[in-house]
C-alpha positions as CSV (number, residue, x, y, z in Angstrom):
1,X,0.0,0.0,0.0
2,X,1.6,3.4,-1.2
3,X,0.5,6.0,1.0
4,X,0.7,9.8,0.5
5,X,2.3,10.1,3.9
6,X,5.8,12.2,3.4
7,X,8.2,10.8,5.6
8,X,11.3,13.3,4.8
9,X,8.8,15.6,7.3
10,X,9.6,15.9,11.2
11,X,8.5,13.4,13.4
12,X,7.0,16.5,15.8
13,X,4.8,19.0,13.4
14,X,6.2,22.0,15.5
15,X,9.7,21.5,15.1
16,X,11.0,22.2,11.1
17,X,13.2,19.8,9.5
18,X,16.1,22.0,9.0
19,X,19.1,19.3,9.1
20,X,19.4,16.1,6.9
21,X,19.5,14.5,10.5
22,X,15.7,15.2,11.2
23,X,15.0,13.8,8.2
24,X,17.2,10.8,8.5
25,X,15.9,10.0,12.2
26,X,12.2,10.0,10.5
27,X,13.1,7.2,8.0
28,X,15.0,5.4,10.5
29,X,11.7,5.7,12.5
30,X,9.9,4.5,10.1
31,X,11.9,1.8,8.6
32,X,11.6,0.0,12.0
33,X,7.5,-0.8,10.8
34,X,7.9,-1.6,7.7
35,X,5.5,-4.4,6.8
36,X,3.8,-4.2,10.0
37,X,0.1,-3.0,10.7
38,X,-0.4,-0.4,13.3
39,X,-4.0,-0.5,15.5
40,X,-4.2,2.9,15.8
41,X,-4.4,3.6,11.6
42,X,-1.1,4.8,11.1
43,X,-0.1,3.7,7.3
44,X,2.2,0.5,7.0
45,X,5.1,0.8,5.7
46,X,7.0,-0.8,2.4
47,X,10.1,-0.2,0.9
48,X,10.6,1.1,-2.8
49,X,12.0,-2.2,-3.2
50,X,9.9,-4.5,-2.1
51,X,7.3,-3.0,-4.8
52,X,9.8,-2.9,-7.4
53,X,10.9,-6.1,-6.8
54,X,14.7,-5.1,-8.5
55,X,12.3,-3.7,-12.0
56,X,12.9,-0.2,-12.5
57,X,8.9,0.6,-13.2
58,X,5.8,-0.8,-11.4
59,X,2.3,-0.3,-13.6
60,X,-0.2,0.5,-10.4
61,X,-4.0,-0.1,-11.4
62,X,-6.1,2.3,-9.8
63,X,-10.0,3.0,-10.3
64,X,-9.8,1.9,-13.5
65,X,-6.8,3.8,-14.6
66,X,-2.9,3.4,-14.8
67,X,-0.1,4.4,-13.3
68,X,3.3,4.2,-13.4
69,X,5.7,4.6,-10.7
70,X,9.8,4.5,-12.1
71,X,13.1,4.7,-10.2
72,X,15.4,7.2,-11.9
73,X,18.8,6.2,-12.6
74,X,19.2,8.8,-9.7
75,X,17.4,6.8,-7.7
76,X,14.5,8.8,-7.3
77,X,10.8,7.6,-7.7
78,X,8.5,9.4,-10.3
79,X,4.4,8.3,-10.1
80,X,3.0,8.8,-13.8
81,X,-0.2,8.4,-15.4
Protein backbone atom coordinates (compact mmCIF):
# COMPACT_ATOMS: atom_id res chain seq x y z
CA UNK A 1 0.00 0.00 0.00
CA UNK A 2 1.57 3.43 -1.17
CA UNK A 3 0.47 5.99 0.97
CA UNK A 4 0.69 9.76 0.54
CA UNK A 5 2.34 10.12 3.89
CA UNK A 6 5.78 12.25 3.35
CA UNK A 7 8.22 10.78 5.63
CA UNK A 8 11.35 13.31 4.82
CA UNK A 9 8.78 15.60 7.30
CA UNK A 10 9.61 15.88 11.24
CA UNK A 11 8.52 13.44 13.43
CA UNK A 12 7.04 16.52 15.80
CA UNK A 13 4.79 18.97 13.38
CA UNK A 14 6.23 21.97 15.54
CA UNK A 15 9.73 21.55 15.05
CA UNK A 16 11.01 22.22 11.09
CA UNK A 17 13.21 19.78 9.49
CA UNK A 18 16.07 21.95 9.03
CA UNK A 19 19.06 19.33 9.13
CA UNK A 20 19.42 16.08 6.91
CA UNK A 21 19.50 14.53 10.53
CA UNK A 22 15.69 15.22 11.22
CA UNK A 23 14.96 13.80 8.16
CA UNK A 24 17.21 10.81 8.51
CA UNK A 25 15.86 10.03 12.17
CA UNK A 26 12.18 9.97 10.49
CA UNK A 27 13.08 7.18 8.05
CA UNK A 28 15.00 5.42 10.46
CA UNK A 29 11.67 5.72 12.49
CA UNK A 30 9.91 4.55 10.07
CA UNK A 31 11.88 1.80 8.58
CA UNK A 32 11.65 -0.01 11.97
CA UNK A 33 7.55 -0.80 10.84
CA UNK A 34 7.87 -1.60 7.68
CA UNK A 35 5.54 -4.38 6.78
CA UNK A 36 3.84 -4.19 10.04
CA UNK A 37 0.11 -2.99 10.75
CA UNK A 38 -0.45 -0.38 13.34
CA UNK A 39 -4.01 -0.55 15.49
CA UNK A 40 -4.22 2.87 15.81
CA UNK A 41 -4.39 3.58 11.65
CA UNK A 42 -1.15 4.79 11.08
CA UNK A 43 -0.13 3.71 7.35
CA UNK A 44 2.16 0.46 6.96
CA UNK A 45 5.05 0.85 5.65
CA UNK A 46 6.98 -0.77 2.36
CA UNK A 47 10.07 -0.19 0.94
CA UNK A 48 10.57 1.07 -2.79
CA UNK A 49 12.03 -2.19 -3.21
CA UNK A 50 9.90 -4.55 -2.08
CA UNK A 51 7.29 -3.00 -4.80
CA UNK A 52 9.81 -2.90 -7.40
CA UNK A 53 10.92 -6.14 -6.84
CA UNK A 54 14.65 -5.13 -8.54
CA UNK A 55 12.26 -3.69 -12.02
CA UNK A 56 12.92 -0.18 -12.48
CA UNK A 57 8.92 0.62 -13.15
CA UNK A 58 5.84 -0.79 -11.41
CA UNK A 59 2.32 -0.32 -13.63
CA UNK A 60 -0.18 0.55 -10.42
CA UNK A 61 -3.99 -0.12 -11.44
CA UNK A 62 -6.10 2.31 -9.78
CA UNK A 63 -9.98 3.02 -10.26
CA UNK A 64 -9.84 1.87 -13.45
CA UNK A 65 -6.85 3.82 -14.63
CA UNK A 66 -2.86 3.44 -14.84
CA UNK A 67 -0.15 4.42 -13.31
CA UNK A 68 3.35 4.17 -13.39
CA UNK A 69 5.69 4.58 -10.70
CA UNK A 70 9.75 4.49 -12.06
CA UNK A 71 13.12 4.66 -10.23
CA UNK A 72 15.42 7.19 -11.93
CA UNK A 73 18.82 6.21 -12.55
CA UNK A 74 19.23 8.75 -9.70
CA UNK A 75 17.38 6.78 -7.67
CA UNK A 76 14.52 8.80 -7.29
CA UNK A 77 10.79 7.56 -7.70
CA UNK A 78 8.55 9.38 -10.27
CA UNK A 79 4.42 8.29 -10.13
CA UNK A 80 3.01 8.76 -13.76
CA UNK A 81 -0.19 8.42 -15.44
Amino acid sequence: MVTDRDWSAPADPGKPASKAGDKIGVAAAAADKIGTAHADGAPRVVTSESLLGGATQLAILHDRTLYYLRQTRFGKLILTK
